[in-house]
Structure formats: C-alpha cells, structure tokens
C-alpha positions as CSV (number, residue, x, y, z in Angstrom):
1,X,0.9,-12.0,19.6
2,X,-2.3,-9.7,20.3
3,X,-2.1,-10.2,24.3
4,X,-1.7,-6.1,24.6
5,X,-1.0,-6.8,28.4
6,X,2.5,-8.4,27.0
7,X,3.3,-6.2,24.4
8,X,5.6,-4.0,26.5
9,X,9.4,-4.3,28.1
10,X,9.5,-6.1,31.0
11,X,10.3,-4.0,33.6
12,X,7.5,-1.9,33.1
13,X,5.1,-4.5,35.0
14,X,6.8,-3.2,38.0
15,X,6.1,0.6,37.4
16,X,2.9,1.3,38.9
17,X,4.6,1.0,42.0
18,X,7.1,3.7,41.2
19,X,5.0,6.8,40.5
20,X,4.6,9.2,43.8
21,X,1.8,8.4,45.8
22,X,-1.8,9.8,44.7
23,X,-0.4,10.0,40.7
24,X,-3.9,10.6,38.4
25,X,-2.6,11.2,34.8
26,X,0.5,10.8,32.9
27,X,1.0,12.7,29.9
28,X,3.9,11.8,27.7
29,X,5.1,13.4,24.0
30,X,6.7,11.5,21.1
31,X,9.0,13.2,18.9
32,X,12.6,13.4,16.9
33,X,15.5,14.5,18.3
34,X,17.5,15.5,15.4
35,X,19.3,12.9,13.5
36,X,20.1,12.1,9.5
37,X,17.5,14.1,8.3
38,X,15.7,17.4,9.3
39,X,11.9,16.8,8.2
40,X,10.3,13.7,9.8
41,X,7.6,12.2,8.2
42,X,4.9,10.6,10.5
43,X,3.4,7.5,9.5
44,X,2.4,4.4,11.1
45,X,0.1,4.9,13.3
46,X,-3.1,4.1,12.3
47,X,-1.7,0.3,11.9
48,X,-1.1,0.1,15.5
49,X,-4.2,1.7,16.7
50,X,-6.0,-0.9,14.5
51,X,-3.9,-3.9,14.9
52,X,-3.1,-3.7,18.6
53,X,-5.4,-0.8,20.8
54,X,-9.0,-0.6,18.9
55,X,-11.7,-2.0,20.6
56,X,-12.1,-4.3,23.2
57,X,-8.5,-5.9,23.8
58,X,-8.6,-6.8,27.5
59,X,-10.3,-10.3,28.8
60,X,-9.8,-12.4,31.3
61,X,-8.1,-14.7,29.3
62,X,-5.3,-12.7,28.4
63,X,-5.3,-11.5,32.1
64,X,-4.9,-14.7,33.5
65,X,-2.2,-15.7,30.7
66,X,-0.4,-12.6,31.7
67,X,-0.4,-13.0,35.7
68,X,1.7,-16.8,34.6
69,X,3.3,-15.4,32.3
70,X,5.0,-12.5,34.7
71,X,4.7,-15.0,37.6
72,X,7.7,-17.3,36.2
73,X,9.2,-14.6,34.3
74,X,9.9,-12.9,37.4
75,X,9.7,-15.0,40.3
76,X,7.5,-12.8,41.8
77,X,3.3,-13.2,41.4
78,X,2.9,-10.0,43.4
79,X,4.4,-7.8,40.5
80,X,1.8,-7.8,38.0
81,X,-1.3,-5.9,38.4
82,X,-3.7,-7.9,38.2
83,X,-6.4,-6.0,39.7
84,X,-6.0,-2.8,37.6
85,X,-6.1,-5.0,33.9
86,X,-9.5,-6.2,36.0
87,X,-10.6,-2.8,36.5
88,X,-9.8,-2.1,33.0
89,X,-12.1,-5.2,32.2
90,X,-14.6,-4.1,34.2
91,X,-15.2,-0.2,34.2
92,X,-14.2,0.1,30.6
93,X,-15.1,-3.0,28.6
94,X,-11.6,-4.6,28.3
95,X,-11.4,-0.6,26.0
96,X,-7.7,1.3,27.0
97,X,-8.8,4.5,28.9
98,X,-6.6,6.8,26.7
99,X,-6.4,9.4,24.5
100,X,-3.8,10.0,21.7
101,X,-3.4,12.9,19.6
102,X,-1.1,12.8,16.9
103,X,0.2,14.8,13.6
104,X,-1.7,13.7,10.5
105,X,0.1,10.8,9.2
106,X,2.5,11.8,6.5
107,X,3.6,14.9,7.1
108,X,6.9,16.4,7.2
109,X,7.7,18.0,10.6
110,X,11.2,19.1,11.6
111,X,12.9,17.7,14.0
112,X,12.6,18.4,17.8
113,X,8.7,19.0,17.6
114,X,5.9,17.0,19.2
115,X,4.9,14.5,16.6
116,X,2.0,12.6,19.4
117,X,0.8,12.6,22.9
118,X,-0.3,9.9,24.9
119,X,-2.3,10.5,28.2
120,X,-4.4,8.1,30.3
121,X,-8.4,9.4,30.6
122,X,-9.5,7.6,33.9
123,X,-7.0,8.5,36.8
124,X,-7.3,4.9,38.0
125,X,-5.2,4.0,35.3
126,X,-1.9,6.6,35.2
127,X,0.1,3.8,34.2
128,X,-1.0,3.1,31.3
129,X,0.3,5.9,29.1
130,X,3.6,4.7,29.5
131,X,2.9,0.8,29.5
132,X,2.0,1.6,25.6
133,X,5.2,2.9,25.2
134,X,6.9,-0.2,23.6
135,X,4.3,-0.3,21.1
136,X,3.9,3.3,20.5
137,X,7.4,4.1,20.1
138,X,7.4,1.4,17.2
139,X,6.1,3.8,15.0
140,X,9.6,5.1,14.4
141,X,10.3,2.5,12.0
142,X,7.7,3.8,9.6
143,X,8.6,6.9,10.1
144,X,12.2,6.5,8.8
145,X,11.3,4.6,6.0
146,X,9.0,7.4,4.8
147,X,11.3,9.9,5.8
148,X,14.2,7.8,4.4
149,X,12.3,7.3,0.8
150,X,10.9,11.4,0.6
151,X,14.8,12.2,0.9
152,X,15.4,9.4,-1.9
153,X,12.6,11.3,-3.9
154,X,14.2,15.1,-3.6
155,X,17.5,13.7,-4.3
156,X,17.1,11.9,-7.5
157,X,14.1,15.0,-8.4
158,X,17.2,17.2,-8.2
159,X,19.5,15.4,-10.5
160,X,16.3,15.1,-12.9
161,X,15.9,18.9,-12.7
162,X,19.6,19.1,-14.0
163,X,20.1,15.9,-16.5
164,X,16.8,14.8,-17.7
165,X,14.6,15.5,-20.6
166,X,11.0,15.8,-17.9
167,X,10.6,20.2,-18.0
168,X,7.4,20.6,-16.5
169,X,6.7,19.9,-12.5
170,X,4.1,17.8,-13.0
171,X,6.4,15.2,-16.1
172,X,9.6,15.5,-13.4
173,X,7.0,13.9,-10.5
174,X,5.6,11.0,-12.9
175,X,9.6,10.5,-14.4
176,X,10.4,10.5,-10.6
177,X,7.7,8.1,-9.1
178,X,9.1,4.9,-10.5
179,X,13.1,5.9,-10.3
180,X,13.1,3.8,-6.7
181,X,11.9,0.2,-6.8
182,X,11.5,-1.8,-3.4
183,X,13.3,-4.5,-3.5
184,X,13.3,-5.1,0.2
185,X,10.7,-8.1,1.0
186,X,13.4,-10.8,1.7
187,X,15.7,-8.5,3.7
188,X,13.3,-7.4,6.6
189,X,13.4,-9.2,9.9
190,X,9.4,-10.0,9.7
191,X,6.6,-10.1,7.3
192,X,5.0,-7.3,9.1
193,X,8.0,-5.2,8.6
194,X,7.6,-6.1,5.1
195,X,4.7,-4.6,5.3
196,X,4.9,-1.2,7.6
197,X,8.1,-0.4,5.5
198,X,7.1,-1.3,2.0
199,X,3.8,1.0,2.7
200,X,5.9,3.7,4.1
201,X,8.4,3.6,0.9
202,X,5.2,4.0,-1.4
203,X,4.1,7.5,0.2
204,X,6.8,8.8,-2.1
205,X,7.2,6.0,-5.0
206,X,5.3,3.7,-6.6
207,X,7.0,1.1,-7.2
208,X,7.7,-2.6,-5.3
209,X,7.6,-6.1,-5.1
210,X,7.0,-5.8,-1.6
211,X,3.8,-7.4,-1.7
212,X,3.0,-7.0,2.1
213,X,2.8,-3.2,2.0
214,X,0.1,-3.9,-1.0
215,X,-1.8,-5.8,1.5
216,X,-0.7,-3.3,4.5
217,X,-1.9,0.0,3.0
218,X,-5.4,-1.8,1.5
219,X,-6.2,-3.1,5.1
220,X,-5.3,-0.4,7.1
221,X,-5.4,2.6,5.0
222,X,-7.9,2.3,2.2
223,X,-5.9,2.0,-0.6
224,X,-7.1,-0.4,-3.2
225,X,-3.4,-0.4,-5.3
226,X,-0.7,1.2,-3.6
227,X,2.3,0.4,-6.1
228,X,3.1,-1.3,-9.3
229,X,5.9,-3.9,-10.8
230,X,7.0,-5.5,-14.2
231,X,8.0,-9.0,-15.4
232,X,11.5,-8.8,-14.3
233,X,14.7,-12.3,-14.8
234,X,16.0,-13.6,-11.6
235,X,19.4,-14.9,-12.0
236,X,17.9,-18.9,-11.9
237,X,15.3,-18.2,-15.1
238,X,18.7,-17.2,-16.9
239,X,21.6,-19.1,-15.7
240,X,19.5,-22.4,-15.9
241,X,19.6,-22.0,-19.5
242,X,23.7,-22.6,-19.4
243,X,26.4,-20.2,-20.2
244,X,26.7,-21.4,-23.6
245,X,22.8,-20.4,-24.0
246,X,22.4,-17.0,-22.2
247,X,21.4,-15.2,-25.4
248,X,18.4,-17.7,-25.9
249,X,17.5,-17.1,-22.0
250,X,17.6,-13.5,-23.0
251,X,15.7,-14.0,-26.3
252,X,12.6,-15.9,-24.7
253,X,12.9,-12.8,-22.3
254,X,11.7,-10.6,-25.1
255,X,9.4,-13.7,-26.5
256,X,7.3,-14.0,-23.4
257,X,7.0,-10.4,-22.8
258,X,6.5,-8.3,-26.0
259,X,5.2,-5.8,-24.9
260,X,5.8,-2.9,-22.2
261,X,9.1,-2.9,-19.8
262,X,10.8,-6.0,-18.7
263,X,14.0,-6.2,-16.6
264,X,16.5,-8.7,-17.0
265,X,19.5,-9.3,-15.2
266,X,22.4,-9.8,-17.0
267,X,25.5,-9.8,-14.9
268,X,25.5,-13.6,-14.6
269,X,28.6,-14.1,-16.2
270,X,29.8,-10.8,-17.8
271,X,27.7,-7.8,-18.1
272,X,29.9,-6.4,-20.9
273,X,29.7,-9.0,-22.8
274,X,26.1,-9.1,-22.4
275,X,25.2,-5.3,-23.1
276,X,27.9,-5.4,-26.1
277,X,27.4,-8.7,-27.9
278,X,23.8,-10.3,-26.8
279,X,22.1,-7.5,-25.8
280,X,23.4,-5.2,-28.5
281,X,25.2,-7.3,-31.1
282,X,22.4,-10.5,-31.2
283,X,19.6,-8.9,-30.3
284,X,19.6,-5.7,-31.0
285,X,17.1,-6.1,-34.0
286,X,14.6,-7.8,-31.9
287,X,15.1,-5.0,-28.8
288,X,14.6,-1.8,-31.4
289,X,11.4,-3.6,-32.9
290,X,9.7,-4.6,-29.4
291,X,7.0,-2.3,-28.0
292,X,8.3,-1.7,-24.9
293,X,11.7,-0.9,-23.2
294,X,13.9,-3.5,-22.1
295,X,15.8,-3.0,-18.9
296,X,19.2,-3.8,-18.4
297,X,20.1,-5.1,-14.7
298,X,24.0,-4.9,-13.4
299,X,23.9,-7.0,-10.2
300,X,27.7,-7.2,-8.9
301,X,30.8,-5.1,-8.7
302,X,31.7,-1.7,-8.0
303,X,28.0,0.4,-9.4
304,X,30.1,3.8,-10.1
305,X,32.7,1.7,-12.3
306,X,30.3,-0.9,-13.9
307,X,27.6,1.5,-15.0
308,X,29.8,4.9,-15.8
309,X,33.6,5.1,-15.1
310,X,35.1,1.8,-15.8
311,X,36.6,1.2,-19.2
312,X,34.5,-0.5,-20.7
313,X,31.3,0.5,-18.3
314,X,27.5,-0.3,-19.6
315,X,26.3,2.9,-20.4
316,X,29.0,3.7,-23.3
317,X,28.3,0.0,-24.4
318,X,24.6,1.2,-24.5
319,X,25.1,4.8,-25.7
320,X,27.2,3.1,-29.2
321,X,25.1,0.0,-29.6
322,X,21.8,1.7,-29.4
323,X,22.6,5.3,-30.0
324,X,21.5,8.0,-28.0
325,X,19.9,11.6,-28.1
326,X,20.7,15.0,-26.1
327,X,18.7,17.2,-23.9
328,X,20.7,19.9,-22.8
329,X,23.9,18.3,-23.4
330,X,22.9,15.2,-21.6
331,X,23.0,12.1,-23.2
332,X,19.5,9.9,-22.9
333,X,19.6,6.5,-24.4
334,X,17.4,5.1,-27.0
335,X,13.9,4.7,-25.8
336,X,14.4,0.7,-26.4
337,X,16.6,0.2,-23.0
338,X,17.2,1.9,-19.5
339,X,19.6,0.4,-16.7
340,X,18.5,-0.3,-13.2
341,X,20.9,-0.5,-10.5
342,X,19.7,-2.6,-7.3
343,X,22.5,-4.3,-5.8
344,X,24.3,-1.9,-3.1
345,X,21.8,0.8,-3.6
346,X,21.3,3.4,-0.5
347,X,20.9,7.2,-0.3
348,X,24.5,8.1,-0.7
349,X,25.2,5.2,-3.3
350,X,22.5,7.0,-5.5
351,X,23.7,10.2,-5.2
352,X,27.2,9.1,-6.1
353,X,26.3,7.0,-9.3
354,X,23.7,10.0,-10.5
355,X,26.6,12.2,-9.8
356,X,28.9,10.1,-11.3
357,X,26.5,10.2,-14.6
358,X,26.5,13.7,-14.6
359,X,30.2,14.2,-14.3
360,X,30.2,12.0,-17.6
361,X,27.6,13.5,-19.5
362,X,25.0,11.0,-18.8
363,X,21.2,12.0,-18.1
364,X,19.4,10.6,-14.8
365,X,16.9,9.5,-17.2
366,X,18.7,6.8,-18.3
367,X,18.5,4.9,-14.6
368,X,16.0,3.4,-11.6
369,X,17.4,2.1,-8.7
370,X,15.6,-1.0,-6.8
371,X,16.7,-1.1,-3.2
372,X,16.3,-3.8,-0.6
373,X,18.4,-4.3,2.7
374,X,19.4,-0.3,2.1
375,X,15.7,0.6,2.3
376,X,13.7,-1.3,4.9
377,X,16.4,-2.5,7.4
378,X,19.5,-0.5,7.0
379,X,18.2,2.1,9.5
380,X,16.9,1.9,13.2
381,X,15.4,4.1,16.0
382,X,18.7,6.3,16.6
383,X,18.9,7.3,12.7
384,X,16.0,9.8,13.6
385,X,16.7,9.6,17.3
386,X,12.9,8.6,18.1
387,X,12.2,9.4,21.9
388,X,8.5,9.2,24.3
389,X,8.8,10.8,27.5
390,X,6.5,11.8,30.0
391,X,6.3,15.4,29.8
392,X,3.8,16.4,32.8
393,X,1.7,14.2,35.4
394,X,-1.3,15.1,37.8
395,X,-0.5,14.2,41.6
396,X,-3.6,14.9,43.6
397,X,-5.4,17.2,41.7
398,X,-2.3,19.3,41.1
399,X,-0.2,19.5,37.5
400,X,3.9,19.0,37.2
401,X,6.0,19.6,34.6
402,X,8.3,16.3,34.6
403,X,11.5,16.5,32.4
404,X,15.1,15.1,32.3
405,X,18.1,17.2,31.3
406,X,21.4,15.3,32.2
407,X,24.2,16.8,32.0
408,X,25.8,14.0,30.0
409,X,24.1,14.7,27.0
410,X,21.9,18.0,26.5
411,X,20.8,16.0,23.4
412,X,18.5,14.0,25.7
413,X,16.5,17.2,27.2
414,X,13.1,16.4,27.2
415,X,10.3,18.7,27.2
416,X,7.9,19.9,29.6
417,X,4.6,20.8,30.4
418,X,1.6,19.6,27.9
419,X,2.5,20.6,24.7
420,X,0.9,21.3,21.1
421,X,2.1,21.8,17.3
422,X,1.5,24.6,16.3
423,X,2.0,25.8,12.4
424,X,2.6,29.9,11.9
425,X,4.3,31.6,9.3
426,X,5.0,28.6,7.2
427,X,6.8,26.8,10.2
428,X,6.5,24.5,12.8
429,X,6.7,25.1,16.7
430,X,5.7,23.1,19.8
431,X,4.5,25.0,22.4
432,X,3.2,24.3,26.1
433,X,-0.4,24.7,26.8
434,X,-0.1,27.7,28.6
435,X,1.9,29.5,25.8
436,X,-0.8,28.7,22.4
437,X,-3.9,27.7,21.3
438,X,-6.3,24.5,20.9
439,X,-7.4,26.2,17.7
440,X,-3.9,26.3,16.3
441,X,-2.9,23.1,17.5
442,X,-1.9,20.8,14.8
443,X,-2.2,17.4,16.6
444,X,-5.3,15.5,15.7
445,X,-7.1,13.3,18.2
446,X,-7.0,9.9,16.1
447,X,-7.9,7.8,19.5
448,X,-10.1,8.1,22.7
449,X,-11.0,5.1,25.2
450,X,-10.8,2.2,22.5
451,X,-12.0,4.0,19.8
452,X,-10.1,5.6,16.7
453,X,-11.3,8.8,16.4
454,X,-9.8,9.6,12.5
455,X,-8.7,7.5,10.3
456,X,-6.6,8.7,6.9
457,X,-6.3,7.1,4.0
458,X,-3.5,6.6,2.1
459,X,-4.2,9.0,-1.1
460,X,-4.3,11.3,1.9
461,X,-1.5,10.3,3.3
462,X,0.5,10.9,0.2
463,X,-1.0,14.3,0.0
464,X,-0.1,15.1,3.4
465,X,4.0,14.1,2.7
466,X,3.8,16.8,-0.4
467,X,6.7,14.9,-2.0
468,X,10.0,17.3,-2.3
C-alpha cells in the first residue's frame, strides 16, 4: 500500500482539529525508554524514507481515494483534510514539507537519548509531524533486531574469549561472524519483515537464508552481498529416503557436496544413533577424507541435554568417534564436524547451552546456532520500549515546551524543548537547544521537503554498530 495519506492510525485524521488555535510547527523526538538492553542500535530508516516519504508521494488520486476511504470508515466526510493534502499537492509538489534528523544508522546509543526528530517546515502543515508517526515509529522493529543480534554477537564473543582456540581480535571477529545463522524467513509476519529484520541481523553476522534482507540491504543500502549460506538437509531430502535408508540419505549428502561445509539434519529418527553409528560408525571414513566440515544438526528435544548433559548427549558421541584436540583445556572437535543448534535458539538459550559447554569442558568452537521465530519475531515495540512524542510546538510565533509526565508511570516522562545528541567524553547525552551546540550535535539531517539528504550504506552501517 504506498497511499502515504493512509499509512497512519485512524484517529489521527481527526487531529488537526485538536492543536490550539494558530499551531505553526510541531517538533517531536523518537527514542528508547529503557528496556532489555542498554545500547540501542538505530537502523531502519533509510528504508522508509525511500520506500514511503522520498519524492513526490501526494496526487490527487490518492487524495480522492483517501477522502472515500475516511468518508465510510468514519461516517463523517467532514473529518479528513482534504484541502491541506491539496495544499501539499499544490505548494509543494505532492513533496512532505518536513525535516528529519536522525542518528547515523547503526549506532549504539544508550537508552533514554534522542535517537530522531521529526518537525514540519511550512507552518501550514503542523500536522504532519505527527501524522508520520505510525510509519516512523516502525523503525523500532529494525532497531531491536540489530540491537537484539549485537547482544547475540558480545555474548557468544565472550564465551569464545574463554573456550575457543581464535587468540587474536581480529580471528575471534571472523570465528564469531558465522556462529548466528538466520533462520527466520518463514516465521515473520510479512515478506517485508523478512527483509527489515534479516538486514538488521546481518549488521552483526553474516550469515542467513533470509533471502529478503539480501534483496533489502542491496536496494536500499548499497550492499551488493550482505550474507552467505551453505548446502544444508531439510528433514524431507532425508526422511524420504526411509528409515531403513537414512545412512544412504546421509551418504549422497557427502556425494553431492564434497567439498566445503554442509549441514545435515539428523534428528529424524534418533540423533544418537545417527552421530554414533552413521555418522561416526558408517561413515566416518568418508567424513575424515572429505574437504570440508560436515555439520551435524539436532532439531528436537531439550538442546542443554541433547548436545552436552544427557547421557548419551552428541558432543561425547562426537568427541570419541572423531577424536578431539585441547586449547586451554577446552575440548575442540576434529576439524571434520561441528554441531549447529537451531531449534529453540534465543539469547538466553545460547548462553545456557555455551555455558553448559563450558561447565563440561567443551569449547564454543565446536557450535553455530541458526535462529528463526527467536530472532525476527520474538520481540516487539515494548522490548526496547520505543516511544515519539512531540517535545515542543510554535503557537503564533511563540515556542513551548510540550511534555507528559503522569503520575502513573514516571517511565513515560517525555522530554522537552528541542533537543540534540550530543557525544562528550566518550558518552552520550541529549540536551535541549538552549543547553548545547549544532556543532556537537550528533543527529544528521537524512531528510528535508521530499528529499533524502544522506544516505549510508550498509559497509557503513556495519562500521557505525562497531560490533561488541
């Protein structure tokens, strides 16, 4: 739907008729406030400046579509405002008199500090800034995915500082790039979360079968291969064969793919079995002679007791059939084969199983996770607490700080006055107008009356997240 007249909540038709009498310009901030994670990292953006605002995106078409469309959605013709989408038309080209200034996209801000403003630039049109709010305020869901996935990163980076056989910064970030695979395509809502959140993921891994946030961060930022993938078994390509022929499924695994990393799932009908007998009993020969690494996929049970603590568990079954070497005290597996987890993988499932392996003796090199529902749809707009609120307005030529502080919930103070990021002494603060200044603001004007005024690519992006 690109009608941008419809592409906000309902009863904000209504609001131009709510601001005092004589309102010119309403400025309104976007920001955190507080939630699972301290650093937010801001991404997203650009997408909807280039999908939905750039350019001409008002005509009379869409006008008259929107006056019926309000007109039986309300009962009431008089409620739409008709004449100031014509004025828009008119005066400004069918172009959105407004100006945003926002953070450069991937960076890590804490929590509580302006992250993008929103301001109308023709007084005419006051209500505008917060018309665009339904749209704007989508940007949280990128946001939390990239935030979600840099957490992800520091986590598992930690456990490879402790367990693995990567000593230099520089091996630990290349070890750590592929330990998270995006599994999450089939369990968004939408393509086009597929693609926002898949993108947002890759800021701090590279690896996915998401294709849409391929397609997302070439089209939108610039980036010509965002993430990678391997031939990998789907529970259909083996069980088709028949229990009775598994090993063969498993064989022509290795046949078709000689070379490089494969991953084949091998829980179908028991992963013990599998890892003890086909895997390393039948096959074994044909594993230590391939050139490449075969891994091993559990897709069902309890992770912790399946991979590590169970008797038997696949990693002992690994460690005996394929031996194993140590790096400080640690035990990595053969070369040969690796494990990946992806079945009930989130951020405190991976800490838990990584722990779990280090409890046992077992190094975080010897594991990737893929993650799917976990990483692109089990979160939403309260797990960072996203909020836009109009912060200040001009009424007649005069400026007024506009804020709400009930007494219900201090958590949902809102700001005042115009505000800026500013970065001192290796910190973040936001700061009214009157208290800093425009030379230390932070906050980058990245749209101005239909135009984008800075665009980032996504190998700038990246830079901007500095992964943890």
């Amino acid at each position: 739907m690109d009608n941008i007249i419809l592409l906000t909540d309902s009863y904000k038709v209504s609001h131009w008729r709510q601001y005092p009498p004589k309102t010119q310009y309403v400025y309104s901030y976007f920001e955190s406030r507080g939630g699972k994670w301290q650093d937010i990292v801001f991404f997203g953006l650009q997408y909807y400046l280039k999908r939905y605002l750039a350019g001409q995106v008002v005509t009379q078409d869409k006008i008259d579509e929107a006056e019926q469309i309000f007109a039986a959605h309300f009962g009431d013709k008089t409620l739409f405002n008709r004449e100031a989408w014509e004025y828009i038309l008119q005066v400004h080209n069918g172009r959105l008199p407004i100006q945003i200034k926002a953070v450069p996209e991937g960076t890590p801000v804490p929590s509580f500090n302006v992250l993008m403003t929103v301001e109308n630039t023709d007084p005419a049109c006051y209500w505008l800034t917060n018309y665009l709010e339904t749209l704007l305020v989508q940007v949280w869901y990128g946001s939390t995915v990239a935030t979600q996935s840099r957490e992800i990163r520091h986590l598992i980076k930690k456990y490879l500082k402790r367990t693995g056989s990567a000593f230099s910064q520089e091996s630990i970030d290349e070890a750590c790039a592929f330990k998270l695979h995006d599994f999450g395509y089939r369990g968004v809502s939408s393509v086009e979360s597929a693609g926002i959140g898949s993108a947002s993921h890759l800021i701090s891994f590279k690896g996915t079968d998401t294709l849409a946030g391929l397609m997302f961060a070439k089209e939108y930022y610039n980036e010509p291969m965002a993430g990678f993938s391997i031939p990998a078994a789907e529970h259909s390509t083996i069980t088709s064969w028949g229990q009775s022929y598994e090993v063969d499924a498993m064989y022509n695994m290795l046949c078709q793919f000689p070379t490089g990393t494969v991953a084949v799932v091998s829980d179908s009908f028991n992963i013990f079995e599998a890892c003890s007998d086909l895997w390393g009993g039948q096959l074994r020969d044909d594993i230590l002679a391939r050139n490449g690494t075969l891994v091993i996929r559990p897709d069902s049970g309890d992770a912790v007791q399946v991979l590590v603590k169970g008797q038997p568990n696949v990693l002992d079954i690994l460690a005996e059939k394929f031996g194993y070497y140590t790096i400080n005290g640690f035990k990595v597996l053969n070369d040969k084969v690796r494990v990946i987890q992806g079945d009930g993988v989130d951020f405190e499932m991976i800490d838990t199983i990584l722990y779990a392996m280090q409890q046992k003796g077992y190094s975080a090199d010897n594991i990737a996770f893929g993650s799917g529902g976990a990483l692109l749809q089990k979160l939403n707009r309260d797990t960072l607490k996203f909020a836009f609120k109009c912060s200040s307005i001009v009424v007649d030529g005069e400026r007024r700080d506009v804020y709400k502080n009930p007494i219900t919930d201090k958590g949902k103070q809102s700001k005042r006055g115009q505000l800026r990021l500013i970065h001192k002494e290796n910190a973040y603060h936001t700061k009214r107008f009157e208290e800093s200044s425009e030379v230390d603001d932070r906050l980058v004007e990245v749209f101005r009356n239909g135009e984008i005024m800075r665009e980032y690519t996504f190998d700038e992006v990246r830079k901007n997240a500095k992964p943890l």
